[in-house]
C-alpha positions in Angstrom: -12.8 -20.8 13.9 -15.1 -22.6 10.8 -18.0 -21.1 9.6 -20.5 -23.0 7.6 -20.3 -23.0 3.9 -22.9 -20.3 2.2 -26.1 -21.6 1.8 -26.0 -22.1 -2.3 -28.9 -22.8 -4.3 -28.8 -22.4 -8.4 -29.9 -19.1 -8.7 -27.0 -17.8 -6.1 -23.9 -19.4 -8.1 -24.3 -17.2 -11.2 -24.3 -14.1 -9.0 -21.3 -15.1 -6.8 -19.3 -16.1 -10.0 -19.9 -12.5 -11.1 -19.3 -10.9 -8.0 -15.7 -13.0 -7.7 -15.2 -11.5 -11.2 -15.8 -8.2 -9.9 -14.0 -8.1 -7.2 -10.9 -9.9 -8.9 -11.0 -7.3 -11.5 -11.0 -5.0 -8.8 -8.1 -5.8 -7.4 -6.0 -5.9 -10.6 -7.3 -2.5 -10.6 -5.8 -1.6 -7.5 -2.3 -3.3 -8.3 -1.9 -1.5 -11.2 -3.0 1.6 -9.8 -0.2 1.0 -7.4 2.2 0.1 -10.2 1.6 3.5 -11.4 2.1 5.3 -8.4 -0.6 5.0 -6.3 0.9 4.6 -2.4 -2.2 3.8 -0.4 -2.4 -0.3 -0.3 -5.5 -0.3 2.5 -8.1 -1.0 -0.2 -6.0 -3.4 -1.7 -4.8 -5.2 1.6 -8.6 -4.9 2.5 -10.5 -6.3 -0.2 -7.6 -9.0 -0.9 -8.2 -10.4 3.2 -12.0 -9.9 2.6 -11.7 -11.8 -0.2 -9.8 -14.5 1.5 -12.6 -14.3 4.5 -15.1 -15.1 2.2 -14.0 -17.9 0.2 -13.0 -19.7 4.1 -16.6 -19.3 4.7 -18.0 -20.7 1.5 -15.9 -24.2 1.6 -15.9 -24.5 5.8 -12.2 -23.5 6.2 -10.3 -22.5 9.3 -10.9 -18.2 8.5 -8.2 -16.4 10.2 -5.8 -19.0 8.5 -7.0 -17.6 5.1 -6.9 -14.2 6.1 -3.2 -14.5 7.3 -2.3 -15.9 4.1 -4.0 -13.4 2.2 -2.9 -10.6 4.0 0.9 -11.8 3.7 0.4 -12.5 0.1 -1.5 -9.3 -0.6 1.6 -7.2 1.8 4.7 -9.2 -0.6 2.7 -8.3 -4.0 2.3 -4.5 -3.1 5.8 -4.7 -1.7 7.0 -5.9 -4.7 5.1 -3.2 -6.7 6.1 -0.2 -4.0 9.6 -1.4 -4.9 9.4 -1.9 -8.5 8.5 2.3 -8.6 11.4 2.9 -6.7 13.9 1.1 -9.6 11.9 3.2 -11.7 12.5 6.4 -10.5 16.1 5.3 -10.0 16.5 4.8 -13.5 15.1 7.5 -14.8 17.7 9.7 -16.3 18.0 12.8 -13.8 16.8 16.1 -16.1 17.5 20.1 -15.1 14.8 22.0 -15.0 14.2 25.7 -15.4 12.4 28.1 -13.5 11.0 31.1 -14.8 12.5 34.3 -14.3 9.2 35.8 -13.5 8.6 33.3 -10.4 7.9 35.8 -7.8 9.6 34.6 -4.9 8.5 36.9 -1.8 4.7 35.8 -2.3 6.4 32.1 -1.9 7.8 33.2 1.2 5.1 35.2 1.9 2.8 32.2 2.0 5.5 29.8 3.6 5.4 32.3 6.4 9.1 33.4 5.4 10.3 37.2 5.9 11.3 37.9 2.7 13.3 41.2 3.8 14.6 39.9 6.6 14.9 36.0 5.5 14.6 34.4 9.2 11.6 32.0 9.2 8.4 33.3 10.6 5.7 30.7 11.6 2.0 30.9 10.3 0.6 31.2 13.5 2.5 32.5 16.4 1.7 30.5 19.3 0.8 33.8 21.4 -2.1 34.3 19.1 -3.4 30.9 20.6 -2.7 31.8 23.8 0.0 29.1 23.9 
């Protein structure tokens, strides 16, 4: 489907030049949020195919051809980045750790529902008390 191009006039094109900037700072913001860790991509993957949706509307181009482009392009880059954290953790040199002495482990089992005495699992919620 085309939609017509965005009605421009010379006070609009300083303020969608700035917005653009915005919103492609934005999304380096996201990436590297990723990069470090982040594993939500929606906003991302979002902005990068309403991004895409816009600029088909400003120059008249076919829209959902855009937005499928975008949202392939915008899927391989946070791939790549998802990815990229994994060959970090994997070489990251493997460290032992320590736990106190003075952990107290019955209120661990206590709040995982465990019977510390006895040590067979106990649920939460027993399903009788919900009248399951």
């Amino acid at each position: 489907m085309r939609h017509r191009p965005f009605p421009t006039n010379p006070g609009s094109t300083f303020d969608l030049r700035e917005m653009r900037k915005a919103v492609d700072k934005y999304l380096d913001l996201a990436a590297a949020r990723i990069y470090a860790g982040e594993k939500n991509i929606k906003c991302y993957v979002l902005v990068s195919c309403l991004l895409a949706q816009a600029d088909a509307m400003q120059v008249g181009a076919l829209v959902e051809q855009r937005i499928s482009v975008a949202l392939k392009k915008s899927l391989e880059t946070c791939y790549s980045l998802l990815w990229s954290q994994i060959q970090d953790m994997q070489d990251a040199p493997l460290s032992p750790t320590t736990v106190g002495e003075q952990l107290d482990w019955s209120q661990w089992n206590n709040f995982m529902g465990l019977n510390a005495t006895v040590g067979s699992p106990q649920p939460l919620i027993s399903l009788t008390q919900l009248d399951m």
